[in-house]
N, C-alpha and C positions, 0 to 999 in steps of 0.2 A: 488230840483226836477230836474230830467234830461227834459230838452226843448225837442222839437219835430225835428227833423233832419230825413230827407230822407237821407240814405244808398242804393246807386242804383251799387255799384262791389264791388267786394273782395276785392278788393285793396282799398277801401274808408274802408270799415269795420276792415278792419286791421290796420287802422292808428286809429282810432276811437278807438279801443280796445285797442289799446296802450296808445291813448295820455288821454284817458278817466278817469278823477279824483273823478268822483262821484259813490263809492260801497257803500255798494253792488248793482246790478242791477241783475232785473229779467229777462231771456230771453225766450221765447215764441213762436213756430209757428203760425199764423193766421189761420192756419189749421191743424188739428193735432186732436189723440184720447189716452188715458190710457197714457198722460204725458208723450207720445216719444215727444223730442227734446227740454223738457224745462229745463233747470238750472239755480240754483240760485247763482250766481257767487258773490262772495265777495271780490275780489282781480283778479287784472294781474300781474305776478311774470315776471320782464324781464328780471334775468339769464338764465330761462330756456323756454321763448316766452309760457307762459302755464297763464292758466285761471282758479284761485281756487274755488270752488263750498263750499256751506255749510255744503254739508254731507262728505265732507274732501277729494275729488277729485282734481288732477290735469291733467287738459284736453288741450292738446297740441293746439295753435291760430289756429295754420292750419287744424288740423284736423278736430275742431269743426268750421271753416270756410268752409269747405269743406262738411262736412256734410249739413250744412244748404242752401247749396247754387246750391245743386240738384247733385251733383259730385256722390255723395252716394246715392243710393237708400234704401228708409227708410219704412219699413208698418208702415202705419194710419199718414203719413205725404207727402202733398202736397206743394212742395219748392215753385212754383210757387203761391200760395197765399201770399205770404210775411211772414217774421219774424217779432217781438219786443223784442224790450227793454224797460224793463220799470221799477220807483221805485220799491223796494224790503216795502210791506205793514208791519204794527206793529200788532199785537192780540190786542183786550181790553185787560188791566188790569186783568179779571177779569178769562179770557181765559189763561194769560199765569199764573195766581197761578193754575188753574187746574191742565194743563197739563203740567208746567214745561218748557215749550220754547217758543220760538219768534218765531219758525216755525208757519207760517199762515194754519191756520185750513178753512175748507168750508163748507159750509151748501147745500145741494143740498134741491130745492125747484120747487117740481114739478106740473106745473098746465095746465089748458085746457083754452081753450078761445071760442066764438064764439060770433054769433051776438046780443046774450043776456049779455056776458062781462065774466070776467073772474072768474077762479074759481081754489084755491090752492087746491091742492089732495093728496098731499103727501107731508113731507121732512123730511131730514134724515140728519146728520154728518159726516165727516170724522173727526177726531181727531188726529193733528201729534202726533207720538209718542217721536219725537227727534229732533236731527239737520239734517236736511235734503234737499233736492230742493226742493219736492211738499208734500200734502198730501195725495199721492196713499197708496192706499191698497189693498197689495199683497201677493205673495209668497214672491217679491224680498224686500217689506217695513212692516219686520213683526212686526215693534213694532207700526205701524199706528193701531188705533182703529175706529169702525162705533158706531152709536145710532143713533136709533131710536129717533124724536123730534114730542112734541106736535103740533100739531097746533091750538090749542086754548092759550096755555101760552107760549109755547118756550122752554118746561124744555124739558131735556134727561130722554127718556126713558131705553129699554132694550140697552146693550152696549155689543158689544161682539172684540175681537181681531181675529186673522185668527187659534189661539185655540180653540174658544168657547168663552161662555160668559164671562164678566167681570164685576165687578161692582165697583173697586176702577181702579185709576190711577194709573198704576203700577211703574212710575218714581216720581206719588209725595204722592198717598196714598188715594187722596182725591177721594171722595163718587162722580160716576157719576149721576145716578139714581136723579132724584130732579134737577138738577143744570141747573140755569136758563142763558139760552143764551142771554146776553145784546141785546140791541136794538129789539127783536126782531117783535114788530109791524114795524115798519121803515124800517128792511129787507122783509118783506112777501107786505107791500105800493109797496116798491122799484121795488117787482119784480112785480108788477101786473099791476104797471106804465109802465114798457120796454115792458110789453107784448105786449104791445098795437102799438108798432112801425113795430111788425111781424106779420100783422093782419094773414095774410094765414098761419102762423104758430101754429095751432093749440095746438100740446102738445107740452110746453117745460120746460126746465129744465134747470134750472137758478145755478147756485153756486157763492155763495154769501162768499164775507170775511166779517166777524164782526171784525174789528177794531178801533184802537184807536179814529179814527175819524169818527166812525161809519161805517153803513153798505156799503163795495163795492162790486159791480157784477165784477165777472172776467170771465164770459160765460157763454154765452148759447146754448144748446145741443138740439138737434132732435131728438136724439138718447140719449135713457140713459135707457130705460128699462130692458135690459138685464146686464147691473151691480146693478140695482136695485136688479133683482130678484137674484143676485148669494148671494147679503149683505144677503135678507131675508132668504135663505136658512142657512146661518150662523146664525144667530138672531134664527131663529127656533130651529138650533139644537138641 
């Protein structure tokens, strides 16, 4: 597990990314929106001072140090909140026969709070489709998939790709529609336990990893209603 290290100049962070033995690592802005500035780096290559990513990119030290360090001006990313680094998470078991990879999948789980306590209202899936950095779903990651998720058992419902609907995994075959997402009383506890640390935060929206060593939060959003509704309008078509 990579230990906790303050990175406070360029010049720390680049020695750090060199002399750095433990990949893959995750890297993260503390602030940031639709997965500008994260990658999921598996390797530093020191022929060519470059930083190898999962979905088979090679991103030059400097420039990806430059970017994060406010040199570049980035939309939906605020340098001056801080970056991370952090272990790179495993799927359950049960995630990666789904869907075929060790790319981590997330469960968005949306709820309200107030002075009567909390209350889940929504949550939904992203499902990677491959080897990849994140689980976005877009034009630019079209083999990522969404579903719809119960919240009374956890199983996937309606599943659609950015074609339309789907109902098998199209890298391994298997049947989405039914398929019960592990842990999931323990992710929906997890999130309605954190709620409670943002009392004034009223609706949020948690995204949750189901891994091997069960449920982790990797953030919570204020903002998530308008990629909700773009999913539901695919889910409808």
């Amino acid at each position: 597990m990579i230990g906790t290290t303050l990175i406070d100049s360029s010049d720390t962070l680049r020695r750090w990314l060199r002399d750095n033995d433990q990949w893959p690592i995750f890297a993260k802005p503390s602030y940031s929106q639709q997965s500008v500035g994260c990658h999921n780096f598996t390797a530093y290559r020191a022929t060519d001072d470059a930083l190898l990513t999962a979905s088979g990119e090679a991103i030059a030290a400097a420039a990806f140090i430059d970017s994060i360090s406010g040199r570049v001006k980035r939309p939906y990313y605020e340098a001056a909140m801080g970056y991370l680094f952090q272990r790179v998470l495993v799927p359950h078991p049960d995630i990666v026969a789904l869907l075929g990879t060790t790319q981590i999948s997330s469960v968005r789980i949306v709820l309200i709070q107030d002075e009567h306590g909390v209350e889940i209202v929504k949550a939904g899936s992203k499902l990677a489709g491959g080897e990849s950095d994140t689980d976005r779903f877009d034009e630019r990651h079209p083999a990522g998939l969404i579903a719809d998720v119960s919240l009374d058992n956890g199983k996937l419902g309606i599943a659609a790709s950015m074609r339309g609907r789907v109902t098998h995994v199209p890298r391994t075959g298997a049947a989405l529609g039914g398929f019960q997402l592990p842990d999931w009383q323990e992710a929906t506890a997890l999130c309605a336990k954190a709620a409670t640390m943002f009392p004034m935060l009223r609706i949020q929206h948690w995204d949750v990893a189901l891994t091997d060593h069960g449920p982790v939060l990797l953030e919570v959003n204020d903002i998530g209603a308008i990629g909700a509704a773009v999913s539901q309008r695919i889910l409808d078509a």
